[in-house]
N, C-alpha and C positions, 0 to 999 in steps of 0.2 A: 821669664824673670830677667831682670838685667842683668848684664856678665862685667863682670871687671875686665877691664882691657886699659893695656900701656896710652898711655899720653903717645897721639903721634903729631899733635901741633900744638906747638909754642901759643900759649895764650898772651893778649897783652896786658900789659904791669897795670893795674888798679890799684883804688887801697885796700880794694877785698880780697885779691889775692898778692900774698909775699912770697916768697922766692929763700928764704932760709937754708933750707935746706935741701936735698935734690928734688923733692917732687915738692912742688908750689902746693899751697897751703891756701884756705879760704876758709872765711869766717859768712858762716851764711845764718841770717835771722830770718825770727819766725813771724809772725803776725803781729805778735806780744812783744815783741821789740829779744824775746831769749834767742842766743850764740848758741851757735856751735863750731868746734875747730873741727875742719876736716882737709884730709890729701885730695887734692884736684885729681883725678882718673882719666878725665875724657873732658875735652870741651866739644859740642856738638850743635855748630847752626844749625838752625831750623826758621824759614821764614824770614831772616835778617835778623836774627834774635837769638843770645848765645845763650845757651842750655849747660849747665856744669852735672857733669856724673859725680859723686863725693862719696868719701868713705870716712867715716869720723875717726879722730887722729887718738881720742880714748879708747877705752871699749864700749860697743853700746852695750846694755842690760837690760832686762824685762823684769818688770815687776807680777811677780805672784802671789796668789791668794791660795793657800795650800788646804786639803783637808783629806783625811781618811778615808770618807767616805766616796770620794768626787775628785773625777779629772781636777788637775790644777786649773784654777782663773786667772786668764790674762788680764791685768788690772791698765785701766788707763793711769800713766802719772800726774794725769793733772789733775786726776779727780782720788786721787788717794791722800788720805788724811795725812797732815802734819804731824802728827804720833807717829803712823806707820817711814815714810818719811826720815825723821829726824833719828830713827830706833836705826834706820837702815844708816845713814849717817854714821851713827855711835861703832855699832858693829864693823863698819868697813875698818872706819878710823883705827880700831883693835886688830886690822891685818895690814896697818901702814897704805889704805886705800883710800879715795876721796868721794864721796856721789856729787856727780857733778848734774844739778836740774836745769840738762840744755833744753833747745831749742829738740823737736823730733823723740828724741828718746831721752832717758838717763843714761849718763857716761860714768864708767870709774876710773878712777887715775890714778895711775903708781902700777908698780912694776907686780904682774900678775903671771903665774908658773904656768908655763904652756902646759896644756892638757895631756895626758897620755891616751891614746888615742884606747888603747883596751881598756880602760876606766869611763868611757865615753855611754851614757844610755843614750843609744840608736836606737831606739825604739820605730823612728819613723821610714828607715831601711827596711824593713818587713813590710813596710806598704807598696806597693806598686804608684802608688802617689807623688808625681812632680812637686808638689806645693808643701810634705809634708819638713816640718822643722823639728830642727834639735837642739835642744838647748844643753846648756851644761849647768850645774847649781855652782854659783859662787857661794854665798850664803843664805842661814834661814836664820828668821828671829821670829820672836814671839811680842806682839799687841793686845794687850786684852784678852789674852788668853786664845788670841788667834795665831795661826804660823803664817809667813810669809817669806817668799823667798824671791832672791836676786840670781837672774840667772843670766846668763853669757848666751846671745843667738850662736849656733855654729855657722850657718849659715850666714853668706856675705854680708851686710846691712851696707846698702845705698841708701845713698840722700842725691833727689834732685834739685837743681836752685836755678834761676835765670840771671844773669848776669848786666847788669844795668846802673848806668852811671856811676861805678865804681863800688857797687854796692853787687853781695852776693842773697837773694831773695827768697827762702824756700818757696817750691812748687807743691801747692796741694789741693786737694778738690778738681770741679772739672778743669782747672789747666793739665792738673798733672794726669786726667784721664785722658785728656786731649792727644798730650804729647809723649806719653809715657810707650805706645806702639811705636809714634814714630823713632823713637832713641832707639828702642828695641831694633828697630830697623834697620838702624843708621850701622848701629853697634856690630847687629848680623856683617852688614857688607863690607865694616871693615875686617871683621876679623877673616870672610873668606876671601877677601886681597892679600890677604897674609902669605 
């Protein structure tokens, strides 16, 4: 998995990335022309060709498909109805939050209460499993008499992007298979220079 690690080289000034405030900031799109604002982490050649690590400057959220009888469904956002959608909208709005339909994931915006960590369903700590995630429930609504819910990954969310003519590019499919060991790489050897 990718590790977050400190910026240890000054990237240069683009339009895609600003400089606001202490960690430079990148606006990286998707296929579909959808933003995302994220903190630059890492910039990492590879091949003559700069690779940005990113962490989204929202929070990301997962959308679920909740039911009684059945593990929760991890929903794609681009294939979830405009009902389910625009309900999650209504709902944030009623906690002074925003759903923002970026690029990569959904983002929420506005000031959200850090977690108590003993309120936290760790469910996935009883596994022996590197891969397993945690989510936390921000909110649930109800569609049609279905429930759904917004949840917080606990776990870090990266975003990778290529960096080109001043443009920040998500990476995905086989690029991001391609290059996704070598970051990992890169990433291991700096942090054991540390």
């Amino acid at each position: 998995m990718l590790r977050e690690a400190v910026l240890d080289r000054a990237p240069a000034m683009s339009d895609a990335i600003t400089g606001s405030g202490e960690v430079p900031t990148v606006v990286v799109k998707d296929d579909q022309g959808r933003e995302l604002l994220c903190f630059l982490e890492q910039l990492i050649p590879l091949d003559g060709q700069d690779y940005a690590l990113l962490t989204p400057v929202d929070t990301p959220v997962c959308l679920f498909r909740l039911s009684n009888d059945e593990e929760p469904e991890l929903m794609d956002p681009t294939n979830a109805s405009e009902p389910v959608l625009s309900t999650a909208e209504v709902v944030l709005q009623e906690h002074e939050l925003n759903l923002v339909r970026s690029a990569v994931t959904l983002t929420v915006a506005g000031e959200l209460d850090e977690p108590d960590p003993e309120d936290l369903d760790l469910e996935g700590e009883e596994d022996d499993e590197d891969d397993a995630e945690t989510y936390e429930l921000l909110v649930s609504f109800l569609v049609a008499e279905q429930e759904y819910g917004l949840y917080i990954p606990l776990d870090p969310f990266f975003v990778v992007a290529r960096l080109e003519n001043g443009n920040a590019q998500l990476v995905e499919g086989d690029e991001f298979e391609r290059v996704q060991p070598r970051i990992e790489a890169e990433l291991d050897d700096r942090e054991s220079q540390d």
